[in-house]
Backbone bond lengths (Angstrom), bond angles and torsions (degrees), N, CA, C in turn:
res aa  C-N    CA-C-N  psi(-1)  N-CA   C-N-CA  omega(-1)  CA-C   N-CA-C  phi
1 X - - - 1.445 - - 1.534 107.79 -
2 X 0.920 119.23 120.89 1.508 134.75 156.61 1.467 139.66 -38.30
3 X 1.010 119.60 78.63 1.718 101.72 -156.54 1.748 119.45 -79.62
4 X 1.093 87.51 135.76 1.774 101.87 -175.19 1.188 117.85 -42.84
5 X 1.291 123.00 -24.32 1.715 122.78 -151.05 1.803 92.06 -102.60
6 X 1.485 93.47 -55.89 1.551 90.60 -169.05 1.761 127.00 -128.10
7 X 1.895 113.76 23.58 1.139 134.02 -156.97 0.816 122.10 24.57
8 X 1.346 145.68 51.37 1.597 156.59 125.60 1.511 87.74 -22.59
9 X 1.428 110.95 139.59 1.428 115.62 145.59 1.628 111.76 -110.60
10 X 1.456 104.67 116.47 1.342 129.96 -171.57 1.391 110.00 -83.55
11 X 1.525 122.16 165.32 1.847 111.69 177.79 1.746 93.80 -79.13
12 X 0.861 100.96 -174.58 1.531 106.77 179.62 1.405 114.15 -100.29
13 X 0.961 124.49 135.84 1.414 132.38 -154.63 1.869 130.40 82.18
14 X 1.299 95.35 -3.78 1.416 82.67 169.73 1.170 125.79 -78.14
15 X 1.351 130.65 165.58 1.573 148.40 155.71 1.168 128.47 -14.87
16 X 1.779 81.88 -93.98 1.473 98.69 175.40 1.842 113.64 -122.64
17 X 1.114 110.87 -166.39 1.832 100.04 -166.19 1.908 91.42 -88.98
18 X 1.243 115.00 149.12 1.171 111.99 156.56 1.460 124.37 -77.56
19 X 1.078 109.76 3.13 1.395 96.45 -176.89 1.937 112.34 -114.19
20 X 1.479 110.66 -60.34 1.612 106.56 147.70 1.885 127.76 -77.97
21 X 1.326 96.52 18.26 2.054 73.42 177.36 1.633 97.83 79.58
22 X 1.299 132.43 -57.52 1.719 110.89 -145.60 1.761 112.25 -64.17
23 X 1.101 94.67 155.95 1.377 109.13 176.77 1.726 141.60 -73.89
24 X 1.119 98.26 102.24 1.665 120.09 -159.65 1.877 121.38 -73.95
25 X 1.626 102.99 -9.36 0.831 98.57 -164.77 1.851 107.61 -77.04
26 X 1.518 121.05 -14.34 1.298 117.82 171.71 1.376 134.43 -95.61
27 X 1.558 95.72 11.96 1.335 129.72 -152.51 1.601 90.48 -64.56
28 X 1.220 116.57 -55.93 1.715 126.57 -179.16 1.413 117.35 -69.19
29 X 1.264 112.95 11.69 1.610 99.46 162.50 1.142 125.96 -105.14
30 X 1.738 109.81 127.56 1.421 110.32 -159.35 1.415 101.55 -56.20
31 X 1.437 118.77 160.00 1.516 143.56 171.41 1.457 101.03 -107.60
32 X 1.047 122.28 125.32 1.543 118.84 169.22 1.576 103.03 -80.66
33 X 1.276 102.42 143.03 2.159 119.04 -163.12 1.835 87.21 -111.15
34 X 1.204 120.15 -9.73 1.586 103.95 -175.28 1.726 111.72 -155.91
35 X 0.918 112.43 155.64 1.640 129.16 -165.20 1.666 92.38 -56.15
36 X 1.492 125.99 -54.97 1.005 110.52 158.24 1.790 145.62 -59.57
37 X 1.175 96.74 -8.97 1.870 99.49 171.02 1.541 96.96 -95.50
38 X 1.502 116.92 -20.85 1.939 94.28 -178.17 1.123 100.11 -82.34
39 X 1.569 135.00 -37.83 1.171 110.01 170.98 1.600 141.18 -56.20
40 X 0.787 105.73 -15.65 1.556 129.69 174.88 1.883 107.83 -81.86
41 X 1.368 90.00 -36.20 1.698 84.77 175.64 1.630 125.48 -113.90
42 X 1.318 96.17 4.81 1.660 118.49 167.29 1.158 110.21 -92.66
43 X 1.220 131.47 -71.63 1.320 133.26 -150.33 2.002 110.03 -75.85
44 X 1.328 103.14 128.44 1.541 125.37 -178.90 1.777 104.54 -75.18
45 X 1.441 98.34 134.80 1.541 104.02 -179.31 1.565 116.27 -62.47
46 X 1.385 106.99 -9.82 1.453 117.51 -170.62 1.552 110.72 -75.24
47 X 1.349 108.78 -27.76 1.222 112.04 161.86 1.311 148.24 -97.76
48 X 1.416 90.41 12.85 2.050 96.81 164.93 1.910 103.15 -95.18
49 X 1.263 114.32 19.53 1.505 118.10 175.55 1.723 98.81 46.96
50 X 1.083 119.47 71.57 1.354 119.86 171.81 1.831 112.56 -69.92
51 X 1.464 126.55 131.40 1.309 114.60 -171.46 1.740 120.48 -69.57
52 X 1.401 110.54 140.62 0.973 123.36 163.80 2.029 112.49 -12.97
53 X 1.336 90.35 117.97 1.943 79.48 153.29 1.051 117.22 -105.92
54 X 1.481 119.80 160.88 1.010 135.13 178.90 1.311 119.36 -110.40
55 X 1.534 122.67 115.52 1.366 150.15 -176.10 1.348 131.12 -64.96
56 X 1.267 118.99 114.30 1.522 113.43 179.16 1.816 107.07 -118.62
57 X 1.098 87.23 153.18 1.674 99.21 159.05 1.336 126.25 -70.66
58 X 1.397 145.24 150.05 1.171 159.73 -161.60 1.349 101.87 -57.52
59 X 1.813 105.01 -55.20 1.221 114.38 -158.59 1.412 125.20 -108.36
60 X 1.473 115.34 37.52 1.277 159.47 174.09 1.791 105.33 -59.36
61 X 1.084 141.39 105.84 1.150 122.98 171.42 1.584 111.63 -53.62
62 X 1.626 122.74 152.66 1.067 141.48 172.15 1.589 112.60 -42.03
63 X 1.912 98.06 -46.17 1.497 100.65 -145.77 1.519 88.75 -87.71
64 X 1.537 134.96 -20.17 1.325 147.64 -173.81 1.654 88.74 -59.19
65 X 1.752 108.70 -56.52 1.632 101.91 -160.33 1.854 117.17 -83.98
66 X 1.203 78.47 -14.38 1.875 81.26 -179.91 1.848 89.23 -69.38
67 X 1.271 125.27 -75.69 1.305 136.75 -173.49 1.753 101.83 -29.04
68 X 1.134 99.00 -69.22 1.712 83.34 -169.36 1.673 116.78 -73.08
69 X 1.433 122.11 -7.55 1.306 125.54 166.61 1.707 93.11 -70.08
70 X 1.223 113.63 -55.83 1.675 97.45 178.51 1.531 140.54 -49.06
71 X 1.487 100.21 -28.28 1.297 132.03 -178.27 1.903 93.99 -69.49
72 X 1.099 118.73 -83.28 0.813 124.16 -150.22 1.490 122.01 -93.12
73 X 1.939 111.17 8.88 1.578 123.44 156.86 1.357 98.15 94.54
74 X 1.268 115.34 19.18 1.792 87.46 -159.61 2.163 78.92 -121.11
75 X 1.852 82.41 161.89 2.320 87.15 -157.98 1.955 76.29 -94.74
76 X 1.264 126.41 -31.18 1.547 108.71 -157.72 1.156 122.65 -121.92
77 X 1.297 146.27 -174.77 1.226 148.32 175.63 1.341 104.72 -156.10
78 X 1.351 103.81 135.95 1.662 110.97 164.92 1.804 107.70 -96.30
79 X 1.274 95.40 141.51 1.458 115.71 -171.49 1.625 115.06 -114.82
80 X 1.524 108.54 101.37 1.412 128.80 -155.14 1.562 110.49 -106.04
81 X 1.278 108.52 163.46 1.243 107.07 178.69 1.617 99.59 -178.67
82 X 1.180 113.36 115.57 1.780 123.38 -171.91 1.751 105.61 71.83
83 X 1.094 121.49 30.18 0.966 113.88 -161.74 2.122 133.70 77.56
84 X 1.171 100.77 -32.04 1.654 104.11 174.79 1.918 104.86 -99.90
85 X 1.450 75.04 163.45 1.547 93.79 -163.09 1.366 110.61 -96.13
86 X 1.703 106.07 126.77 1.589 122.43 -152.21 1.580 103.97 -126.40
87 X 1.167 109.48 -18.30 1.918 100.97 157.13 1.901 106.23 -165.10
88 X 1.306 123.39 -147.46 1.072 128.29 -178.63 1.937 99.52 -154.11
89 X 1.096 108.12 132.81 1.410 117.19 169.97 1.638 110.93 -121.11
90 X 1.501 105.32 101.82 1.619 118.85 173.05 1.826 103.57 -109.05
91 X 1.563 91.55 165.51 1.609 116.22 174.75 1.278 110.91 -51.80
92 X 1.288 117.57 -12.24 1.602 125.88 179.93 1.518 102.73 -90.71
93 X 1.212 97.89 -46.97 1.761 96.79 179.42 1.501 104.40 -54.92
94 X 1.078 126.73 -65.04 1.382 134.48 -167.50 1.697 108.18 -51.39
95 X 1.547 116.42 -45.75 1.521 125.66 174.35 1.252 95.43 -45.12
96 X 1.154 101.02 -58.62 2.226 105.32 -141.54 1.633 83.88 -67.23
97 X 1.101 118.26 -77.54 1.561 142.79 -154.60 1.803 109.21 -62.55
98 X 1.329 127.46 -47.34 1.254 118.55 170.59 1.618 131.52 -115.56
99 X 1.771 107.74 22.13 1.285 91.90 -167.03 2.006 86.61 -85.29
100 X 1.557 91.71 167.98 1.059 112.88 172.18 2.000 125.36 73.54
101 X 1.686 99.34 -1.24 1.047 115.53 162.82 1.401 134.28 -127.14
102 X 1.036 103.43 145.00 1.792 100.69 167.89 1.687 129.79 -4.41
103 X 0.815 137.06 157.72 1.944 137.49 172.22 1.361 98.14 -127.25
104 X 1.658 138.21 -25.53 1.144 157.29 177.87 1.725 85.25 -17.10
105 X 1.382 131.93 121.28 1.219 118.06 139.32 1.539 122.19 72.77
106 X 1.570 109.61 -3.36 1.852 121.50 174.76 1.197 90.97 -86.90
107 X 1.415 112.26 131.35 1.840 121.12 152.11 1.312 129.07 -73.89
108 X 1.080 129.36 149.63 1.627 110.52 160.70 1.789 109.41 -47.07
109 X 1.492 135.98 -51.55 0.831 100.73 -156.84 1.409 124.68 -96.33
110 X 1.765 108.27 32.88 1.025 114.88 136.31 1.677 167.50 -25.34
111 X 1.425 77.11 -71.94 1.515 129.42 159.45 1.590 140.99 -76.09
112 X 1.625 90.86 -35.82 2.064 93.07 164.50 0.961 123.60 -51.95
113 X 1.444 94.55 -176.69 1.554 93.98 -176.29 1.990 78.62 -113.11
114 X 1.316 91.22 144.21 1.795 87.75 177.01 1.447 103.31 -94.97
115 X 1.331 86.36 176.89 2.001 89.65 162.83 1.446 107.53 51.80
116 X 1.454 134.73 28.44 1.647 123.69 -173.02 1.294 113.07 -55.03
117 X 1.408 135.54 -170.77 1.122 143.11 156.72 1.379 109.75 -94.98
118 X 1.509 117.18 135.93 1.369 103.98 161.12 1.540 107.35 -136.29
119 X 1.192 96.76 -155.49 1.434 111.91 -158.83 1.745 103.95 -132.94
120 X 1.629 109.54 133.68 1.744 110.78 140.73 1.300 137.09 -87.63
121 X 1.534 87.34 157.03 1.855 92.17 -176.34 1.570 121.83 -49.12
122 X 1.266 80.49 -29.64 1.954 94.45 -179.27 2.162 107.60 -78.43
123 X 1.226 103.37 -21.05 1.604 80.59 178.07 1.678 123.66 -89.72
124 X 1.251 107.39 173.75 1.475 101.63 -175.40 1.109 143.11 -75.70
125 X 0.975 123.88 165.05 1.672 113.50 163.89 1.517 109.52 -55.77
126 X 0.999 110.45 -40.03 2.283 113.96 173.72 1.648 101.25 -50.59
127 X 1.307 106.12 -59.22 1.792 111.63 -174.20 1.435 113.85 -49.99
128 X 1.669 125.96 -40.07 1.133 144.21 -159.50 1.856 105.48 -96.85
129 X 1.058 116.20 -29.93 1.682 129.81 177.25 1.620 84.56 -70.17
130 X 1.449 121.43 -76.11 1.623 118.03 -167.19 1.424 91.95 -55.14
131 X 1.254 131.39 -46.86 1.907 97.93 -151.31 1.265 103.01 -71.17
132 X 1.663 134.01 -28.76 1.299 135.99 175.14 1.604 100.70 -63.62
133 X 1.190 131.95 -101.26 1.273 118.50 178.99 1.529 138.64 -13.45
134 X 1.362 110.49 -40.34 1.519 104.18 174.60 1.504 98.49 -90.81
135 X 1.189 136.92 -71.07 1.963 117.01 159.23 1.134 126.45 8.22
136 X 1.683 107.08 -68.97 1.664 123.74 -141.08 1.445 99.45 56.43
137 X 1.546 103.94 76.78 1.424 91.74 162.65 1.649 86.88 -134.33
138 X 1.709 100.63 159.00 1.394 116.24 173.32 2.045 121.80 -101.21
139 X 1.679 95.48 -12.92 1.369 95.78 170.92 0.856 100.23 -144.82
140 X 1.656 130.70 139.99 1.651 128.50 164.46 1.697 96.07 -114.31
141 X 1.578 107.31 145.26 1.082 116.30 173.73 1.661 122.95 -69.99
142 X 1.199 134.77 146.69 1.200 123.32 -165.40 1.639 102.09 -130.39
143 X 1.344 109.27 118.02 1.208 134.36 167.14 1.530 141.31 -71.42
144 X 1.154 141.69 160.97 1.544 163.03 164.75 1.593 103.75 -134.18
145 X 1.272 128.34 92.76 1.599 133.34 170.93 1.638 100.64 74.10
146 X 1.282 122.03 -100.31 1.611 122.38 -165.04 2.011 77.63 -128.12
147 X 1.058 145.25 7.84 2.019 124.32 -162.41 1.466 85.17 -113.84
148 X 1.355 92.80 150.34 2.035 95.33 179.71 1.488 86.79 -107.63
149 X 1.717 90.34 145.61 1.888 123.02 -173.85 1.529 99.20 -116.68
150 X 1.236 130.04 1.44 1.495 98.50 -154.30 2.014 84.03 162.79
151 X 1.765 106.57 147.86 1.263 110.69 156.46 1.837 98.85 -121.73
152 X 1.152 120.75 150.40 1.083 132.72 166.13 1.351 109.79 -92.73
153 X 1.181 112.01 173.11 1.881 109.29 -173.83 1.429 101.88 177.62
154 X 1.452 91.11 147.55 1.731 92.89 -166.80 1.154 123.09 -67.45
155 X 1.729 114.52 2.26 1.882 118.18 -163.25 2.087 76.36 -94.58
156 X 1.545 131.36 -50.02 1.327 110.11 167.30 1.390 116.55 -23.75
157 X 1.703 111.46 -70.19 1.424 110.62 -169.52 1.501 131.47 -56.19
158 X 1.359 105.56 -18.92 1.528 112.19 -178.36 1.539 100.77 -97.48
159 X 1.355 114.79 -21.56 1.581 116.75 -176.47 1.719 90.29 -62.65
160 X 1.409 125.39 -66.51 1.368 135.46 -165.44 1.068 117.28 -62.72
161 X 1.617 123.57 -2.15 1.687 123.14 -174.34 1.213 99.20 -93.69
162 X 1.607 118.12 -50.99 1.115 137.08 -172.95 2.054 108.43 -71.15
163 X 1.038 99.68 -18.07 1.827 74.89 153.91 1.612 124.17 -84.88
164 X 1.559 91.22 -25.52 1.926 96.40 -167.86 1.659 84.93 -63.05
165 X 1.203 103.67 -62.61 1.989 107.01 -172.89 1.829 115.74 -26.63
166 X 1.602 107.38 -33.98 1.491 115.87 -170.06 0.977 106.57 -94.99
């Protein structure tokens, strides 16, 4: 690592620089260089009002949740149980996992994806661009402690780039 103050190149992971003393450990957090990277690394997902998700139970038949995701336009579902969020069921799940077979008797929590990644209200649009991109995911569930508030989705993220851009 390189140190800021006086370009020492340091091993990676140290502290502080061996050569001036300063302190390396914040050394790696990006700085945004333009009005467009602070926004991207300022602004909290909580405030692009991401819409409500809508919650299913585990043991939801498949063909119940594909149908009313159809019904009602929406690509995902958060998949609950005690209240915290225990997988995600998207249009992808349903592609990959049930085309060409039966729904007879499959649950959603079959079929989720368990364990998803999600997201807080408090992180950024920067945090939420990487977790989609390195994923490939198109919705992350959005949280308050373990209860989902909100799915994020990448048509948000491109909706919100494209105002800073205008």
């Amino acid at each position: 690592m390189i140190c800021p103050v006086c370009g020492f190149e340091n091993l990676q992971g140290e502290d502080n620089c061996e050569n001036c003393g300063a302190d390396l450990r914040t050394a790696d957090i990006p700085m945004p260089g333009s009005r467009f990277e602070r926004a991207l690394l300022n602004h909290a997902l909580g405030s692009l009002a991401p819409p409500a998700a809508r919650s299913v139970a585990p043991e939801m038949t498949a063909a119940e949740a594909v149908g009313g995701m159809r019904a009602a336009g929406e690509r995902a579902l958060v998949v609950t149980s005690a209240g915290r969020v225990i997988g995600i069921f998207t249009e992808r799940d349903a592609l990959r996992k049930l085309a060409g077979s039966s729904l007879d008797g499959v649950t959603v929590g079959e079929v989720m994806t368990a364990d998803p990644v999600v997201l807080r209200t408090d992180d950024s649009v920067a945090v939420a661009i990487h977790k989609m991109a390195v994923g490939g995911f198109r919705h992350i569930p959005l949280v308050d402690g373990a209860a989902p508030v909100g799915m994020i989705t990448a048509h948000d993220l491109f909706r919100y780039i494209l105002e800073l851009l205008a």
